[in-house]
C-alpha positions, 0 to 999 in steps of 0.5 A: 504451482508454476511461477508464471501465473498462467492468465484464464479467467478462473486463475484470475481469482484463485492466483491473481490477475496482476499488472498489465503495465504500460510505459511512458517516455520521461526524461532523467535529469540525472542522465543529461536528459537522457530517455528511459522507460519507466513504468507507469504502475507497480501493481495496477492489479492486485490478487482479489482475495477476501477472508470474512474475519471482520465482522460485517467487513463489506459493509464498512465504509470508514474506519473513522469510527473506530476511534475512542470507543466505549472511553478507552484510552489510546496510547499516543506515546510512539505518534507524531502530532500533526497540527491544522493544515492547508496543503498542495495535494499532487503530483511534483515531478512531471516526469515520473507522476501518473494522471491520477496525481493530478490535478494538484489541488488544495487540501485543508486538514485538521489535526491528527496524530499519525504513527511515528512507524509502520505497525510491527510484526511484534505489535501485531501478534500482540493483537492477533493473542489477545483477540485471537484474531485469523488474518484474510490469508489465513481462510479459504475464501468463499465465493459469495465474499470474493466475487465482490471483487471481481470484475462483473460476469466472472465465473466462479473458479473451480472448487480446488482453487479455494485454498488459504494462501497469499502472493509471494515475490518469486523474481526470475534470473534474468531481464524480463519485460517489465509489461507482465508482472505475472513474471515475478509473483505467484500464488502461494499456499500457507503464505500469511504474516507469519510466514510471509515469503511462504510455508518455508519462511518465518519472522524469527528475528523480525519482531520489528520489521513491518508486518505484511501479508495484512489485506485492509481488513486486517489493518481495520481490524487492528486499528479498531482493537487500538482504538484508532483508524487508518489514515486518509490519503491526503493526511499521508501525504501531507505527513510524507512531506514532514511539512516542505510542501515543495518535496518530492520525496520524504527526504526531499527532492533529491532521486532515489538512487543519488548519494547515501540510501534513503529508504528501503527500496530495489536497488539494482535491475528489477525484477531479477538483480537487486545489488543490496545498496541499502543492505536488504532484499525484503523488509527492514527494521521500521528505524533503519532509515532517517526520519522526515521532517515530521520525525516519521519513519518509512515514509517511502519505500520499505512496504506500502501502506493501507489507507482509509479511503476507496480510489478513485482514478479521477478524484482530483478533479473532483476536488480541484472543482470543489476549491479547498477540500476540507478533510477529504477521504476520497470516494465511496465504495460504490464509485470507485474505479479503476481503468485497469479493472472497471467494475473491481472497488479498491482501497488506496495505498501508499508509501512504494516498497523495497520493490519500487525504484525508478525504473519501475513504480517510483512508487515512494513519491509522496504524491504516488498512489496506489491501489488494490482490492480490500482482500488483497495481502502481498509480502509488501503491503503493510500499514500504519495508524492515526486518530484525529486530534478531536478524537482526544478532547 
């Protein structure tokens, strides 16, 4: 199939209508205040791709009770306890953050544990052998299932385009607008967890990089086996900082292309030179880089993360008028919405990727969000798990 996903109507659900990325003017302090372009999202559309391996998957609301079920024990060993907190949820750093950060607002959480690092390609297919487990990638999807993410009105694509398959990363070899993502992504056939970058690709070796290729539904259905849930994008947050609430990043405020690398991210020019600063070009091992504050890892860059809750573009506000939100978890399924696909409910996501540098995304922020359609499963999202501290007693 041609690199250049070609944008009709049915090529939108069987290949993925992508981002259609505006950019804004910020000033770059490290530049002498010197203007740049930076890119006001990652992946603002994401491909709507819906695998029925969960059972009654749409009608999930919450992975919340997923925790301790039928009295089994939850192995705590490798999770970071986070106490009882009030925090400043939102954007930092006025030049690179999106509305959708704002306004800050003030956010009280009970304790948690959360996962000191991302869920591993290892610890995965310990799942998927004992369950059995077939991932959204890995079924041809029906109509009735994926037209639930798609925007109102779209006609049913051509039968030859339902086929197992997932997004690749395909870079050009040279500068491209940073406007049209369809430049470097493609919709591949046999692309799964196993096989992330495609049918010719593995995870020989890889045993403790993150998975990826996991739509949410496949995170939920993991969490649930382990008996813990996905985390709420306000616990994330809190967590990313390692309790400094004045940090931009993880490991504080510094950019990300000062000093020594910091995490997994592109390094180079996007999309089509990537230097190897940090010494990847795809995932890397979840302990490669130094934890925050909290012992974390992979709190920024390497994949994004699934969170629990359903985006919403104007939450914030809604919170900011609710004074100090207790526990929030963003909004429900049926209010969810995003300017760039009115009509499309997405789970949000956080964390950037190794995709993600300033000049596009800046996705690693801790405050930065993202999102995309629960079906939805790229060679850089991932996930993590939590439990709450109650859920324990």
């Amino acid at each position: 199939m041609n690199r250049t996903i070609k944008l009709t109507v049915g090529a939108f659900l069987a290949m993925g209508l992508l981002t259609q990325c505006r950019t804004k003017t910020s000033s770059n302090t490290n530049d002498s205040k010197e203007k740049k372009q930076v890119s006001s999202c990652c992946a603002a559309k994401k491909p709507d791709r819906f695998g029925a391996t969960v059972k009654n998957a749409t009608d999930v609301e919450s992975t919340k009770p997923s925790e301790i079920k039928d009295g089994m024990k939850v192995d705590i060993h490798d999770m970071v306890y986070i106490p009882e907190s009030t925090f400043t949820m939102g954007g930092r750093d006025a030049n690179l953050a999106r509305n959708d950060e704002y306004p800050t607002h003030q956010v009280k959480l009970d304790a948690y544990y959360i996962d000191k690092h991302l869920v591993t390609n290892a610890e995965f297919a310990k799942f998927v052998k004992a369950t059995g487990y077939v991932t959204t990638a890995e079924k041809v999807p029906s109509w009735e299932e994926l037209k639930q993410y798609a925007p109102p009105g779209t006609p049913k694509p051509d039968d030859s385009l339902f086929y197992a398959a997932s997004m690749v990363f395909t870079p050009p070899n040279h500068p491209v607008s940073l406007n049209d993502a369809t430049v470097w992504w493609s919709w591949k056939g046999g692309a799964d967890w196993r096989h992330p970058q495609g049918p010719n690709s593995n995870i020989d070796g890889k045993e403790n990089h993150p998975v990826v290729q996991v739509s949410w539904f496949d995170a939920l259905a993991y969490a649930q086996w382990v008996g813990k849930r996905l985390l709420t994008e306000a616990e994330w947050e809190y967590a990313s900082r390692g309790g400094h609430d004045d940090y931009i990043y993880a490991w504080g405020k510094e950019r990300v292309g000062s000093g020594v690398p910091k995490t997994n991210s592109w390094t180079g020019d996007f999309p089509h030179r990537n230097d190897l600063k940090d010494g990847f070009y795809f995932t890397s091992p979840v302990n490669q880089f130094p934890a925050n504050g909290f012992g974390l890892l992979d709190m920024a860059g390497n994949v994004w993360e699934w969170m629990d809750d359903w985006y919403g573009n104007e939450y914030y506000k809604e919170s900011k008028a609710q004074g100090v939100v207790h526990n929030p978890k963003g909004v429900s399924k049926q209010v969810s919405f995003d300017p760039n696909e009115p009509g499309v409910p997405k789970k949000s996501q956080r964390g950037g990727s190794y995709l993600c540098n300033d000049n596009y995304c800046s996705g690693y922020r801790s405050a930065a969000r993202m999102k995309s359609t629960p079906d939805s499963s790229m060679p850089h999202i991932g996930f993590r798990c939590a439990i709450s501290a109650s859920a324990l007693k």
